[in-house]
N, C-alpha and C positions, 0 to 999 in steps of 0.2 A: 504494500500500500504506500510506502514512504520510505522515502534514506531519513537518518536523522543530521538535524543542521548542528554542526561540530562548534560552530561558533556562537549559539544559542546556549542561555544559561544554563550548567550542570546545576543539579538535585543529587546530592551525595545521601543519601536519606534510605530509613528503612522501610520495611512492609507498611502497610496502613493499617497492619494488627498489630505492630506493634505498638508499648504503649509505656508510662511513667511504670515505675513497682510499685506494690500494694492495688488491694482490690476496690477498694474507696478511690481512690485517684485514676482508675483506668474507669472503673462506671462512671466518674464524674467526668472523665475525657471523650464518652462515649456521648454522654448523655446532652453534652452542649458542642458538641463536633459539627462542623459544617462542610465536611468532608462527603460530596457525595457520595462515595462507595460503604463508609460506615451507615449513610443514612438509609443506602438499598439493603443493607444488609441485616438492619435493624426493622426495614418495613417488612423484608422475605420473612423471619422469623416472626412476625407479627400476623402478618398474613395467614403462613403457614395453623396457627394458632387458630384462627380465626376458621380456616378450613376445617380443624378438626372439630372445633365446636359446632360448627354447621353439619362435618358429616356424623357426628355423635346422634345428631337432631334426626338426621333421615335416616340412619339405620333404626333409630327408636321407630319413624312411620312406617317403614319396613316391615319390623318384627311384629308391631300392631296390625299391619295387615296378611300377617301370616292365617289367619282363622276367623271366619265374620262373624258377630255380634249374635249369639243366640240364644233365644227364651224359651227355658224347656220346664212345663209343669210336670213334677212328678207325684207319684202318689204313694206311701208307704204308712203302715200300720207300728202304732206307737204301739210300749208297753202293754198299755191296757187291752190293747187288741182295736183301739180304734182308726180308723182312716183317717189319715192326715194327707195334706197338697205342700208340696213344697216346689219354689220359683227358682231356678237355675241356670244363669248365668254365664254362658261360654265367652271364648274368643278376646277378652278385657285383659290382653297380656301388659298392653301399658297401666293398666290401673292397678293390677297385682305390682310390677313394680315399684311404680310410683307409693303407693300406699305400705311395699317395702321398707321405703327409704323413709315412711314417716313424712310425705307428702304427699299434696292433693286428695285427701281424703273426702275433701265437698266438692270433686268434681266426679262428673261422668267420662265414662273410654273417650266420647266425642269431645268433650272441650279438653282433655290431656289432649286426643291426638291432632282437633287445633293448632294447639298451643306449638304443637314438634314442629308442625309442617308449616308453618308460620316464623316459628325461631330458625326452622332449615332456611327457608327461601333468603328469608331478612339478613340472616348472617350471611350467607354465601354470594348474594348479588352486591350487597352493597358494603361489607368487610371483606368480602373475601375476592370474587373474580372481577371488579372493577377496577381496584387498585394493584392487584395481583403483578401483569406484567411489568404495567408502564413502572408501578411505585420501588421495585423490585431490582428487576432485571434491567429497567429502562433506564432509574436512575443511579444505576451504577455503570451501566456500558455505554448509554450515549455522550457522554461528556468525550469516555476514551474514544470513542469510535468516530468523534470530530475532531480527536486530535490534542481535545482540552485540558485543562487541568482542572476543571468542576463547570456547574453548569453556570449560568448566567448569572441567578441571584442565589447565592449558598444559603445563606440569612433564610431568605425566606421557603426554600426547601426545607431545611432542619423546623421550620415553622408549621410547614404543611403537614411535615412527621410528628408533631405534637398535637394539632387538629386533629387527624387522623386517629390518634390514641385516646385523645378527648372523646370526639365521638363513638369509638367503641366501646366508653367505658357507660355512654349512655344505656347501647343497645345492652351493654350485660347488664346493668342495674334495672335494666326495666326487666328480665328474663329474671332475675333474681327476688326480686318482688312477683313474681307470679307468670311473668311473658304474657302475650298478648295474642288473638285468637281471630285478626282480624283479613290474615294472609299478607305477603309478603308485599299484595299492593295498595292495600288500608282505602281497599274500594268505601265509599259513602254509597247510602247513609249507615252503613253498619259500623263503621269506622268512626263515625261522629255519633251513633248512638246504641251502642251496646252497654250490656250492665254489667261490665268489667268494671274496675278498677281504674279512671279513665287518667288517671295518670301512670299508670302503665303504658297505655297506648301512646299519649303525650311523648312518654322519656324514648321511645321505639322511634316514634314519627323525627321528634328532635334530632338522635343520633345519625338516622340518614342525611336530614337537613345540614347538621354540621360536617361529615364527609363528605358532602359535595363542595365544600370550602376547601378541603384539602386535594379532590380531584382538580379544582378551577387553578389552584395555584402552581397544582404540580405542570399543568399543562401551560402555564401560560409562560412559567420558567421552562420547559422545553421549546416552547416556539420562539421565543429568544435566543436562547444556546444555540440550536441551528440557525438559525439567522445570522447571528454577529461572533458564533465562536469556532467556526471549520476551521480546520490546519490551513496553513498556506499550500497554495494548489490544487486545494479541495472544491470545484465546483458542485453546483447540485446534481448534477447526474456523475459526478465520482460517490457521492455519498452509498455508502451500504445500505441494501433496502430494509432493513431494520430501524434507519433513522428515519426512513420515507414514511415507514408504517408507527411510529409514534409521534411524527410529526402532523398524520392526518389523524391521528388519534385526540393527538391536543387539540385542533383545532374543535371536534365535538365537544370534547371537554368545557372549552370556555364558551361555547356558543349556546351547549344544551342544558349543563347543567342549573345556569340559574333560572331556566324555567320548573324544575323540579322542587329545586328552592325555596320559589313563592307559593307555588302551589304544594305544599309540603306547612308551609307556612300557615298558610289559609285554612286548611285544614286544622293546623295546633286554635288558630283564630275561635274558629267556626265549635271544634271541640269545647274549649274556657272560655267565650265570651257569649255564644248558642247564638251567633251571626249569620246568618240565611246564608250562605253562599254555594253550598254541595248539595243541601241534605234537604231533599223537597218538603218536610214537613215545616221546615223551617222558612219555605220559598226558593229555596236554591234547587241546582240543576246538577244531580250526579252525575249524567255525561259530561256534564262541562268536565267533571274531573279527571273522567277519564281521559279527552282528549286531552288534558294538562300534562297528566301524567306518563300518558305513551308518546309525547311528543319528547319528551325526553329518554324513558327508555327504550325508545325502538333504536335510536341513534347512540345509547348505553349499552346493545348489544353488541355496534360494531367496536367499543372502546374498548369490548371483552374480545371480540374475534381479530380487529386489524392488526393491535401486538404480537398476536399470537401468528400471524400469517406472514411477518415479520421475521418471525422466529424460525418459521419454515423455510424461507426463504435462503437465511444464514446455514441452516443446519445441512437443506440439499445439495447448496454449494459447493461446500467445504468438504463434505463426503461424501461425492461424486467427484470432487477433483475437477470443476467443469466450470464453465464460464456461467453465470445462468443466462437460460433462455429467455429473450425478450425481456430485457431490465426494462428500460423505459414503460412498457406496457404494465409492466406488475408495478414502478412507482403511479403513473398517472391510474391505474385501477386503484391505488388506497385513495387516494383523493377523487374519485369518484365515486368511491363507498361510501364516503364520508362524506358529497354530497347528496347523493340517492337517499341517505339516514332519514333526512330531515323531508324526506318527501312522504314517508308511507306510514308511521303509527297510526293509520286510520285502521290497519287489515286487523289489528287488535281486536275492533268495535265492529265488525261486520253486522254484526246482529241489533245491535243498537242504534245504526243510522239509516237513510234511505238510498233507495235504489241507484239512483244518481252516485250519491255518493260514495259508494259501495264500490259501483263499475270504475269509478275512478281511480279509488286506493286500489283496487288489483290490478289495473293494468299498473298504476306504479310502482305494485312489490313484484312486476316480473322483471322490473329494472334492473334488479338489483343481482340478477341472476348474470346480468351479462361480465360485469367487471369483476366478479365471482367468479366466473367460471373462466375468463383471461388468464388470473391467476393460476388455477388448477391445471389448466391444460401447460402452460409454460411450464411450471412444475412440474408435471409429467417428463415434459420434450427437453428441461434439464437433466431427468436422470436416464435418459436414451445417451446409449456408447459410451457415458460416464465410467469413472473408475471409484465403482460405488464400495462402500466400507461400511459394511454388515456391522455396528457395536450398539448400544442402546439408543444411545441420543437420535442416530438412525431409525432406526426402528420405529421408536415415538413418531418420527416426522413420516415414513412410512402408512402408519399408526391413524395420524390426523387426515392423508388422505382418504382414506378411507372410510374412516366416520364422520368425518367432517361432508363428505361427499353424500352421505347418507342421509344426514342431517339437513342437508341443503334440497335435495330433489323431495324429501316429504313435505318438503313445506311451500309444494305446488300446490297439494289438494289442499293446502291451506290457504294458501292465497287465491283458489279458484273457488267463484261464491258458493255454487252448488254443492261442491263437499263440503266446503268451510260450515255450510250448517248443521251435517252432520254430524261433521270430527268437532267444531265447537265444545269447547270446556271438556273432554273426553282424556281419555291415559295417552292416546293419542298425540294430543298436544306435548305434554309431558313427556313422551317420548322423545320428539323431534325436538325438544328445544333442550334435553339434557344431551342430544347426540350434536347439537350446534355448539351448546357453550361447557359442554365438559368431554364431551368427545371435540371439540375444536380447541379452543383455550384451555382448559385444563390438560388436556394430553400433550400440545404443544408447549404452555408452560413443563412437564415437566421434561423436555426434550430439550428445551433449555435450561435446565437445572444441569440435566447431564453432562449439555454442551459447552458450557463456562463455569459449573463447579471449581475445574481445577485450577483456570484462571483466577476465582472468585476467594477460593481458598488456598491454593497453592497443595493441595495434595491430591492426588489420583486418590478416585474408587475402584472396588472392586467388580470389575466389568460380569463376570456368572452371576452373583449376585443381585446385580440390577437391572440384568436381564431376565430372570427367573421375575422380579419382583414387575418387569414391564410386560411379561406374558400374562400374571395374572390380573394386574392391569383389561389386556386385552379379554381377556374371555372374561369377567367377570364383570366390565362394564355392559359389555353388547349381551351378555344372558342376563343383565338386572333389564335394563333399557329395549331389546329391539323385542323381546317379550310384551312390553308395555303397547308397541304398533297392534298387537292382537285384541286386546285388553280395550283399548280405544275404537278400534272398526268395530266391535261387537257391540259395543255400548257403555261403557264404565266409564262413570264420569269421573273425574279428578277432584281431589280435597273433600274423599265422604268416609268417612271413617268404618262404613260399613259396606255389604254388597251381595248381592244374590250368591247361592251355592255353586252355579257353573261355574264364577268368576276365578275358584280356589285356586286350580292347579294351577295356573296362567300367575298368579299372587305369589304362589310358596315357590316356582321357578323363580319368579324375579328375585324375591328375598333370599332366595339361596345363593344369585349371583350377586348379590352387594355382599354377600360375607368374604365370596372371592377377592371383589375388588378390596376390601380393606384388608386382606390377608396385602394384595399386594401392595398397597401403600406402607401396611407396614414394614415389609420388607425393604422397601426404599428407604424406609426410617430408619433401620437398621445400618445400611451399607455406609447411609452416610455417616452417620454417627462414627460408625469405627473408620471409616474415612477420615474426619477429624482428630482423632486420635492414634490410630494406626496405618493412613494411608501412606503411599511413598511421594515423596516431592514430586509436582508436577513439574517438567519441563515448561520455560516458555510458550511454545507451540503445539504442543500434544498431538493436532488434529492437522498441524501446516496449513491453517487458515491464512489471507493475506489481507483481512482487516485489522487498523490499526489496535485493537485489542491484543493481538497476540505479537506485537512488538514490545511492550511493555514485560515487564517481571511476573512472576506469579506467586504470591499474591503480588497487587502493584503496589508502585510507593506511595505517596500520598500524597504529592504532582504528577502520579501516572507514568510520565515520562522523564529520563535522566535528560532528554534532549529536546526541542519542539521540534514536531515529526516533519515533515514536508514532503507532501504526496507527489508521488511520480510516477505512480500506475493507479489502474482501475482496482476495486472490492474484489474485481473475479479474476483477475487475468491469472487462472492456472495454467494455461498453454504457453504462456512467456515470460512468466513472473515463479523463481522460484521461492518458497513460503520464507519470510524471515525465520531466525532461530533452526531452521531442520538443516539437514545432511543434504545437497544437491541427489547424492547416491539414493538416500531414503526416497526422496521428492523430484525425479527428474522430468525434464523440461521432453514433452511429447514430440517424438522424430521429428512428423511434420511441420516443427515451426509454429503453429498454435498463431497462424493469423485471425483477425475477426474482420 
């Protein structure tokens, strides 16, 4: 990607883990560091946290839907020889828990299992896969991968990492006082008038409101950094498509999320002051809400999918050894996705608007298919003739085509009205949108766990290990999830805590594969863990990438670079560029010259 400039200020300095002695003094170093790499690396294990408490939530709705809700009158003769009726109660495996543990004892199976699949959604959308890539991965590689030595404004990064934590600490103290039952998207008027606890719902609604503060700032400090901090040489189409894809990410970020915001807002309003504004009894208009609110989250799911497609793009690269295919197309496709966002959260509300308006949002969610599927196909025609390298981080990217591709073509008969009122509110939906944003982002994130760990850490993992732990990954999501496609065309509708007898075996398949998948997350818990402690020093280059990332140290220092890099070739050029840090012999330059 770059020579470095010999007569640019040397950095004699250590790792960015490194740190003063004593444990008081290195938490306090942590804790007010402006260092972007410590601040990604502080948001990944926040994150990560944050995912397991969300998936704690759905394996609890899981195992509650292991057995439906059944009332059986039985009849047996007491002592005395008389007939007695007795009422008997199946299927309430959350309430036998719960009631375990010395909670929820004044509630029924249905407001526990509420409560789960309400805490799953709320935690995972908006703790856990919104801030996930960008906060994470993004802001620790995109400053190196322009070159920099941190992003635009440090200050108020480390700012957005305390908002962020701020707001999480809502969403558990409102789960901690009882959680809330209102689902993950606090539709009105149930939301403004149920007979919970309604400051519960309050502290839930607040905590999203305040991490959309820390989504708005982290993006608005990445669309600066790129802007005014490339290396010298770096124009926008030498950029790695990693920066394309969270540069069109920010740009959602500051546009969509302060309509979330206010209407998040109005809602707390409408809650504590009982102001008409949602809730028809009041005189307000609950679609209004909804259209508030999917105007922001339909364009919230590509801030979940464009990182991650980002992600893929780096990963196919690098291990195929190959130039990718049609760059410029896969950049101007993120910023086309990111314009198409803001056209369709109407296909949300099919059923709640009229005809007109209906025909309109589906022709414009099949727009969205075209800069979508640019992507995929170039992706393909990257790893054609490639000098492809079978290891996890592969695999993963492998992984996302495949379910991600899955996830995209079901959600024609969603966007086509005729089905769309069918498969409406169904397992259905639930299917397709866990195969979009946890079969796309979640799979692609952790393919970039794999892919810059050692960068990120400075120790190799153990490769059998994490790929045992990415196979059950693979079978364990697609048997929880393409199970549920069945579940949905037949009729089960989503968010019922109960269900007809046929629905079983189609239920206790899927619950049997989310035990898989969290067998294999936790094995990913595992590798790394002794990774940290027992892996072997990573090499600089591991993988012979020729993004500025992997000229840097590993871990890097805490300016990134000993030198200011200055770019002199393209992100891809494997055919005529050979990888900084590796052995020519390891990495050699393809017979034919490798022209483009």
């Amino acid at each position: 990607m770059s020579t470095l400039d010999a007569n640019a200020g040397h950095h004699d300095e250590g790792s960015y883990l490194s740190g003063p002695p004593g444990m008081m003094a290195r938490i306090w170093q942590w804790a007010t560091t402006v260092d972007h790499k410590k601040i990604g690396v502080m948001y990944l294990f926040a994150v990560l946290t944050m995912f397991f408490i969300g998936g704690m939530a759905a394996m609890a709705v899981r195992y509650d839907l292991l057995d439906p809700i059944r009332t059986q009158t039985v009849e047996t003769l007491n002592a005395a020889g008389d007939l007695e009726t007795t009422t008997i109660t199946t299927g309430e495996s959350l309430k036998e828990i719960m009631s375990g543990l010395g909670m929820g004892k004044d509630l029924t199976e249905s407001q526990i299992y509420n409560r789960a699949f309400t805490l799953h959604g709320a935690v995972m959308v908006f703790m856990f896969i919104v801030p996930s890539i960008p906060a994470s991965l993004g802001n620790f590689f995109l400053p190196i991968m322009l070159g920099a030595k941190d992003v635009a404004f440090p200050r108020l990064n480390l700012l957005s990492w305390y908002i962020y934590v701020f707001g999480c600490l809502f969403g558990i103290m409102s789960i901690l006082l009882g959680g809330v039952d209102t689902g993950w998207t606090f539709y009105t008027p149930y939301s403004t008038s149920t007979d919970a606890d309604h400051w519960r719902v309050v502290l839930m609604v607040m905590a999203a409101f305040i991490l959309g503060f820390s989504s708005i700032l982290t993006g608005l400090n990445f669309v600066v950094t790129v802007h005014k901090l490339r290396a010298p040489g770096m124009g926008w189409f030498d950029m790695p498509l990693m920066i394309w894809a969270l540069y069109a990410t920010s740009i959602i970020q500051v546009l969509a999320t302060p309509v979330i915001g206010i209407t998040l807002l109005l809602l707390v309003f409408e809650r504590i002051m009982h102001i008409g504004i949602f809730d028809p009894a009041m005189g307000g208009d609950p679609v209004l809400y909804q259209h508030f609110f999917w105007f922001y989250s339909h364009p919230v799911v590509y801030v979940m999918i464009l990182p991650a497609m980002g992600i893929i793009s780096e990963i196919l690269a690098v291990h195929s050894r190959k130039h990718i295919f049609g760059y410029r197309a896969i950049a101007f496709s993120s910023l086309g996705i990111a314009g198409v966002s803001f056209l369709v959260w109407g296909h949300h509300i099919f059923t709640a608007m009229g005809e007109l308006a209906a025909i309109l949002f589906s022709g414009l969610t099949f727009l969205v298919a075209i800069p979508t599927a640019i992507k995929v196909f170039n992706w393909i025609a990257t790893l054609y003739k490639g000098s492809i390298v079978i290891n996890t981080s592969m695999c993963y990217a492998l992984m996302f085509l495949f379910t991600f591709s899955i996830g995209g073509l079901t959600g024609l008969p969603l966007a086509t009205l005729a089905t769309d009122l069918h498969l409406h509110d169904s397992y259905y939906v639930v299917a397709h949108f866990h195969y979009v944003m946890m079969g796309g982002t979640v799979i692609a994130f952790m393919g970039g766990i794999h892919h810059w760990w050692p960068k990120m850490f400075g120790k190799m993992f153990n490769e059998k290990g994490a790929m045992l732990g990415m196979a059950l990954v693979f079978i364990g999501f697609n048997v929880t999830f393409f199970t549920q496609f069945f579940l949905g065309t037949q009729g089960m509708p989503r968010r019922y805590a109960n269900y007809v007898d046929e629905f079983q075996t189609l239920h206790q398949i899927s619950t049997y594969g989310s035990w898989i998948l969290l067998a294999g997350f936790l094995v990913h818990l595992v590798v790394f863990v002794v990774s940290l402690y027992a892996g072997k020093k990573a090499p600089a280059n591991p993988w012979g990438g020729l993004t500025l990332e992997w000229e840097c140290e590993s871990p890097p220092i805490e300016h990134n670079f000993h030198h200011e890099p200055i770019v002199k070739h393209g992100p891809y050029d494997f055919e005529s560029v050979v990888p900084p840090h590796c052995d020519p012999k390891e990495f050699p330059l393809p017979e034919n010259g490798g022209h483009h």
